[in-house]
C-alpha positions in Angstrom: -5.9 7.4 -4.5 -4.7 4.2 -2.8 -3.6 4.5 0.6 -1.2 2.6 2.3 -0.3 2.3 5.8 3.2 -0.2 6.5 3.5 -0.8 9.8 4.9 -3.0 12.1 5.4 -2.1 15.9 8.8 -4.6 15.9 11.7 -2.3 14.5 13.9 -3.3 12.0 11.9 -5.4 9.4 12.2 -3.3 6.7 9.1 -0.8 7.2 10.8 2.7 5.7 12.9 0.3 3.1 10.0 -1.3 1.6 7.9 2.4 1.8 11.2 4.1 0.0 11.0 1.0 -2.9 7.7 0.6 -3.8 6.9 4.1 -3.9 10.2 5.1 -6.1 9.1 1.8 -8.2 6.0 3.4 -9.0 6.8 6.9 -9.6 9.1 5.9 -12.1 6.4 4.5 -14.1 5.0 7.9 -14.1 2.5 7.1 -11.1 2.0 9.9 -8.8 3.3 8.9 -5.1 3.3 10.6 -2.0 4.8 9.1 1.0 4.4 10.2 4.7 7.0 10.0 7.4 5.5 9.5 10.7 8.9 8.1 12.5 10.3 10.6 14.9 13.4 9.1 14.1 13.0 10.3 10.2 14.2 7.2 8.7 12.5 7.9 5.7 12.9 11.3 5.4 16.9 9.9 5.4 16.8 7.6 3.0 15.2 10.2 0.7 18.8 12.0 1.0 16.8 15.2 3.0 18.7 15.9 6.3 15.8 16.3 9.6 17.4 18.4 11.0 17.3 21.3 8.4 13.5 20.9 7.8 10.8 22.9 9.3 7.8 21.9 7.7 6.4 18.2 8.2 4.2 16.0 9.4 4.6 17.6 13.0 3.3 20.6 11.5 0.4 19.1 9.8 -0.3 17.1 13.3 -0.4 19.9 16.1 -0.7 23.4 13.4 -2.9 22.0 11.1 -0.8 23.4 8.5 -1.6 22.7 4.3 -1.0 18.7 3.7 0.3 20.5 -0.1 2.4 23.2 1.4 4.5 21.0 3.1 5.4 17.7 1.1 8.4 18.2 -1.1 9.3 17.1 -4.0 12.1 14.4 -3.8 12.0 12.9 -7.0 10.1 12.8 -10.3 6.4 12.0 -9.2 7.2 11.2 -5.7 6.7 13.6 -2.6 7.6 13.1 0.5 5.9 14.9 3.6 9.3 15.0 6.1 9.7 14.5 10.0 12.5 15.1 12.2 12.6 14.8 16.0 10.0 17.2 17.1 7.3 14.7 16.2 8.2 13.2 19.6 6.1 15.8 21.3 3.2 15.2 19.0 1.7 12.6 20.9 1.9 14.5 24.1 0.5 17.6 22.8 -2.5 16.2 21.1 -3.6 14.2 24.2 -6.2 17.0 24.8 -7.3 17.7 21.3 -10.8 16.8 20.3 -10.8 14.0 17.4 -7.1 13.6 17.1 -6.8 9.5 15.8 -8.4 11.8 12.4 -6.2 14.7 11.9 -4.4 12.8 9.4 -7.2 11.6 7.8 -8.6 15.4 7.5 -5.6 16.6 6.0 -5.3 14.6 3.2 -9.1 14.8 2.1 -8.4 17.3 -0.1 -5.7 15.6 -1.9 -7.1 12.7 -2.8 -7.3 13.2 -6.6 -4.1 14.8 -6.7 -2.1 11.6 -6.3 -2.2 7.7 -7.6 -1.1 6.1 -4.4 -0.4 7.7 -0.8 2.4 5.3 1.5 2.9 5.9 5.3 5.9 4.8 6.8 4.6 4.5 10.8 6.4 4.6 13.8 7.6 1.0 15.5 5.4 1.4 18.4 1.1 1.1 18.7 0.6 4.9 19.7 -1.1 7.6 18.5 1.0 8.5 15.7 0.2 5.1 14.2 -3.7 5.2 15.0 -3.4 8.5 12.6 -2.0 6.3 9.9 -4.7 3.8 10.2 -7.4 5.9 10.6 -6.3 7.8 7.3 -5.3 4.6 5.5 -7.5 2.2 3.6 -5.0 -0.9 3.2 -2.2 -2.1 5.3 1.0 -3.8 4.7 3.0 -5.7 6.9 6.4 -6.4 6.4 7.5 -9.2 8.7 10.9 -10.8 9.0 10.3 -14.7 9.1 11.6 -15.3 12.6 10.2 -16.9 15.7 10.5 -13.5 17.5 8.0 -11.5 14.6 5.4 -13.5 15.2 5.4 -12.6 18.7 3.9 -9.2 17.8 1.9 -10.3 14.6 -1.2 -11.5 17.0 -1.4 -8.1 18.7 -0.6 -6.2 15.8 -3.8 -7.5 13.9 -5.9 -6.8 17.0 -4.8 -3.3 16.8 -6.0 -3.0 13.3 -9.1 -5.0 14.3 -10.2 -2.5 16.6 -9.0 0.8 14.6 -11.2 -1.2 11.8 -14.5 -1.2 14.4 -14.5 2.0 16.3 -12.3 4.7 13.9 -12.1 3.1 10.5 -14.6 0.9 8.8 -12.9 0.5 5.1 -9.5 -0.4 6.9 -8.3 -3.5 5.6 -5.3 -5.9 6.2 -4.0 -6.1 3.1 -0.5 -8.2 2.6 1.7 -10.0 4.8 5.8 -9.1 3.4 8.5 -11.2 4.2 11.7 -9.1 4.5 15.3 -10.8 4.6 13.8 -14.0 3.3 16.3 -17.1 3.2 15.3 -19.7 1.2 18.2 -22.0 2.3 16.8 -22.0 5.9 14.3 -24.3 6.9 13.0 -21.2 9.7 11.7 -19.2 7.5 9.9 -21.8 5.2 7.9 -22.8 8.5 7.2 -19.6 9.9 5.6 -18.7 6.4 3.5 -22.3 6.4 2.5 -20.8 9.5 1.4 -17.0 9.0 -0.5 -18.7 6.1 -2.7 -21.2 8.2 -3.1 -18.4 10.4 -4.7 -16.0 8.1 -6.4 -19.0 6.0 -8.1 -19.5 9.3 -10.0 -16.2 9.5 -11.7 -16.2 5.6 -14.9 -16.5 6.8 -14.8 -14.1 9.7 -15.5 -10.7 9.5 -11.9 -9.3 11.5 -10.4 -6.7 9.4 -7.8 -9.6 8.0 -10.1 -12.0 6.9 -8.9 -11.3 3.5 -5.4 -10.7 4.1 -2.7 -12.9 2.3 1.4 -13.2 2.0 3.0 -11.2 -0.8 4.2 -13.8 -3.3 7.6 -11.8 -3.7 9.6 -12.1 -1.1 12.7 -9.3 -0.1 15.7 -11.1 -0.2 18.8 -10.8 2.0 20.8 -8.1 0.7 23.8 -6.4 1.3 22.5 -3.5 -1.2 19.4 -2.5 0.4 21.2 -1.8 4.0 24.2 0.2 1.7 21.4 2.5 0.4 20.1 4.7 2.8 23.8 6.0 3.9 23.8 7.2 0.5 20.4 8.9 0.5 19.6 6.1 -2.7 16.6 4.5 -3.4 17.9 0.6 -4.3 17.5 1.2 -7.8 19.8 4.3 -8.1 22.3 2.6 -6.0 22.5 -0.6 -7.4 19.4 -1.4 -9.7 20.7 -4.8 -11.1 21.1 -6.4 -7.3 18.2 -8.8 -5.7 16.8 -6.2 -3.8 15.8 -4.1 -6.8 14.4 -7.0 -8.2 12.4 -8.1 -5.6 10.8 -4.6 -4.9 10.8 -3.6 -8.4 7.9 -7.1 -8.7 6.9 -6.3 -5.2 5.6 -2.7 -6.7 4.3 -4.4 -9.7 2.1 -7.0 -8.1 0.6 -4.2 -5.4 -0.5 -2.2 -8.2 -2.2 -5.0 -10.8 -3.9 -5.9 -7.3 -5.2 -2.8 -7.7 -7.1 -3.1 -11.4 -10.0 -5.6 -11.3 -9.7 -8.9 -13.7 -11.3 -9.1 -16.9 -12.1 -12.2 -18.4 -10.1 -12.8 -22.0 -12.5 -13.4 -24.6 -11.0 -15.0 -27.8 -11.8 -13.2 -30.8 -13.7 -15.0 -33.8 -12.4 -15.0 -36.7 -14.9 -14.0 -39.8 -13.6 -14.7 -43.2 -15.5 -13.3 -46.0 -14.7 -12.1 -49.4 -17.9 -10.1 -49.6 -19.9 -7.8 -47.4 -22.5 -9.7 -44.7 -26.0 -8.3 -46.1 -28.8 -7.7 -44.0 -31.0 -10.4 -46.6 -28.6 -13.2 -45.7 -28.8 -13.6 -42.0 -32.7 -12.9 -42.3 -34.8 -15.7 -42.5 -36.7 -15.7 -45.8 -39.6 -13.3 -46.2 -43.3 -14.7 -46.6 -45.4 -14.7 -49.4 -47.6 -11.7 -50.5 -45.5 -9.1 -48.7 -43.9 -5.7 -49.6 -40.6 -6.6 -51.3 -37.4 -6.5 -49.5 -35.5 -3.7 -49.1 -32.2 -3.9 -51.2 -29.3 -5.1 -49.6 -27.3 -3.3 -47.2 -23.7 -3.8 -46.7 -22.4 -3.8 -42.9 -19.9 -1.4 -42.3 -16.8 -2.4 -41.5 -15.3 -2.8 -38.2 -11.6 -2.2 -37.3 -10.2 -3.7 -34.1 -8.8 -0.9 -31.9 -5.4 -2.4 -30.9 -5.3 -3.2 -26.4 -3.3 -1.3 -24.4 -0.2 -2.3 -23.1 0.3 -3.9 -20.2 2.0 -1.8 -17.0 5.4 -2.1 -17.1 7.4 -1.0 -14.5 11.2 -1.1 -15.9 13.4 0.5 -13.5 12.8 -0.6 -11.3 -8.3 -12.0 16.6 -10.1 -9.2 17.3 -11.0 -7.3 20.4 -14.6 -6.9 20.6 -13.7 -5.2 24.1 -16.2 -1.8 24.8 -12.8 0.2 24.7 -12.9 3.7 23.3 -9.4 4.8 21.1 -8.7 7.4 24.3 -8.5 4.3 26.4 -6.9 1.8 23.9 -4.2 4.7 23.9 -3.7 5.2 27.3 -3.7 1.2 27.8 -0.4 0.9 24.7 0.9 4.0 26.6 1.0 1.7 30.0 2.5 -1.3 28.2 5.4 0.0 26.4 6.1 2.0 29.2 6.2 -1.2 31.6 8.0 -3.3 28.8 10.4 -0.8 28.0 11.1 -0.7 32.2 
């Protein structure tokens, strides 16, 4: 199972939009999804068409009562599943303070599930608490959607040092994986630069060992779209609300490239082509016997050998780094401090 943490501590770049997508892209290839709200605010338990407020179970269950990670995702469409929140995963944070090991609960949750699905997706929280450390110590990838404006790249730097330090003391196999730019305008210069420079940025760390050093930009980008903000009123994914607009275009390649990235390369190898109008024997590709020996054995012909045709292709149709001696209690406590003075 491939899993998946989106995350971006800026709100409104497109985090629970691109989760809802992607993941409804590849379940309707027949890919088994599961995605995992961990937004008090339940965006993406909304999106999905579920109501908060009329659900018990959810990832605030599986945070504070341990509860079955299986027993409480739900079905929301054909090979997708959806583990809900509402607004009592507010208190989550609070009432794990004390609780030994809790940046892993997620992680130990979903242990068990691991062969039960094709990719797991976690739509986080737009803040750097503890709710997010779960998702990144449960997740192996991470993808950031970023709107290309001056103001997202304020965040980007600390952002990345987050990861960076999730990756050294929590995490080892957590990984940067894609940069996405959201509401991309081509016909602006803005967002042309900004993306020239997120890309000399992250070109700038391949030979380091910070948890981005292979990290790269999407090459789809999510276009502006009247469509994709429509949606999530109606409880639609973009492709059941409108599959023939940009936005169902974009994320229906979007999903496609994230999961060839997934299948390693293999090198095409052209076949050669034998004509023949008699069976190869075994006497002519022998060199010839010497003198005063047993006679040959009689000739043999090779069986024949019938191509098995390749598989198709997938398809999808419808759609810096901290090296600080902080521990993750006092990395928490220290994001605690700062939103609480920026928000003041």
């Amino acid at each position: 199972m491939r899993k998946i943490a989106v995350l971006n501590q800026k709100g409104g770049v497109g985090k629970t939009t691109t989760v809802v997508n992607i993941a409804a892209a590849l379940a309707a290839n027949g890919l088994r999804v599961v995605v995992i709200d961990l937004d008090p605010q339940a965006h993406l338990t909304i999106h999905l068409g579920l109501d908060p407020q009329a659900i018990e179970a959810g990832s605030y269950k599986v945070l504070t009562q341990s509860a079955d990670f299986e027993q409480e995702i739900l079905l929301v469409r054909p090979n997708l599943w959806l583990l809900p929140a509402n607004i009592n995963l507010v208190g989550a944070e609070s009432e794990l303070v004390s609780v030994v090991g809790r940046e892993t609960i997620l992680r130990e949750a979903i242990e068990n599930s691991e062969e039960n699905f094709d990719y797991l997706l976690i739509d986080c929280a737009p803040s750097l608490g503890l709710l997010t450390l779960n998702a990144l110590a449960a997740a192996d990838e991470t993808l950031i959607p970023l709107q290309p404006h001056f103001l997202a790249l304020q965040g980007f730097g600390k952002l990345l040092q987050t990861i960076d330090l999730v990756n050294k003391r929590i995490n080892p196999a957590l990984v940067v994986k894609w940069v996405l730019l959201c509401m991309y305008d081509s016909r602006a210069s803005l967002p042309g630069e900004v993306k020239a420079d997120i890309e000399s940025f992250l070109d700038s760390a391949r030979r380091t060992n910070c948890a981005w050093s292979q990290a790269k930009i999407l090459p789809i980008y999510i276009r502006r779209n009247i469509k994709l903000a429509e949606a999530p009123s109606y409880g639609n994914t973009i492709f059941e609300y409108e599959r023939n607009c940009h936005g169902a275009e974009d994320y229906k390649k979007a999903a496609e490239f994230i999961h060839s990235a997934s299948k390693p390369q293999q090198p095409e190898v052209e076949p050669v082509a034998i004509e023949a109008t008699q069976p190869v024997s075994v006497a002519a590709v022998l060199p010839a016997e010497p003198q005063n020996q047993p006679p040959a054995q009689p000739d043999i012909p090779s069986p024949e050998i019938k191509e098995t045709p390749p598989a198709p292709p997938l398809r999808i149709e419808s759609l810096p780094k901290p090296d600080s001696k902080i521990t993750p209690d006092q990395f928490i406590q220290t994001t605690a401090d700062e939103n609480l003075t920026e928000s003041g």
